[in-house]
C-alpha positions in Angstrom: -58.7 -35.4 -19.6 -56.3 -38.2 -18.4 -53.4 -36.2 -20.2 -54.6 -33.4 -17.9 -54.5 -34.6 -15.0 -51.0 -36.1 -15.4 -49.6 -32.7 -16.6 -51.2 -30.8 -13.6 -49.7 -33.8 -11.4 -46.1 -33.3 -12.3 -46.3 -30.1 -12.3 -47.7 -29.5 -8.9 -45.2 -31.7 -8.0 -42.4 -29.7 -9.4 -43.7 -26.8 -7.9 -43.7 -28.4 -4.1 -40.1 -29.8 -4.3 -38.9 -25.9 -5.7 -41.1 -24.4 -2.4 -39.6 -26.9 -0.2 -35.9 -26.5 -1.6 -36.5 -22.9 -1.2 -38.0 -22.8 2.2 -35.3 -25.3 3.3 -32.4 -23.3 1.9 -33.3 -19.9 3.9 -32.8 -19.9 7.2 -35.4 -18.5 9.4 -34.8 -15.6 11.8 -34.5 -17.6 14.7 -31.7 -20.2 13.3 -29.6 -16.8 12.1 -29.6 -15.2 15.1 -28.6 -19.0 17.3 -25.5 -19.4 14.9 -24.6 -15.9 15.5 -24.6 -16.0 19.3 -22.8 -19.4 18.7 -20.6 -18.4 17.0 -19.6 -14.9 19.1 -19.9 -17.0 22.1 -17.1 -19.6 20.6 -15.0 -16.4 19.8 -15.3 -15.0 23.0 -14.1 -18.4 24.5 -10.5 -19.0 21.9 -10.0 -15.3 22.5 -10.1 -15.6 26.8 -7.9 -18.9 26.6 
């Protein structure tokens, strides 16, 4: 049972840290569309100098 508990353990673990790698890899929605404005917007400003 002890065996079991350790095995579930590191596994939940190892599932957690590939979520949170994951999640933290994709940028959301939001994040895309800022760096796109950001980066028209510094465009637009070399482009008018």
């Amino acid at each position: 049972m002890e065996k079991l508990l350790v095995i579930a353990g590191i596994w939940t673990m190892c599932a957690l840290c590939a979520v949170f790698f994951i999640r933290g890899a994709t940028a959301p929605d939001e994040r895309r569309m800022n760096l796109k404005r950001a980066a028209r917007s510094e465009v637009a400003d070399t482009v008018g100098n």
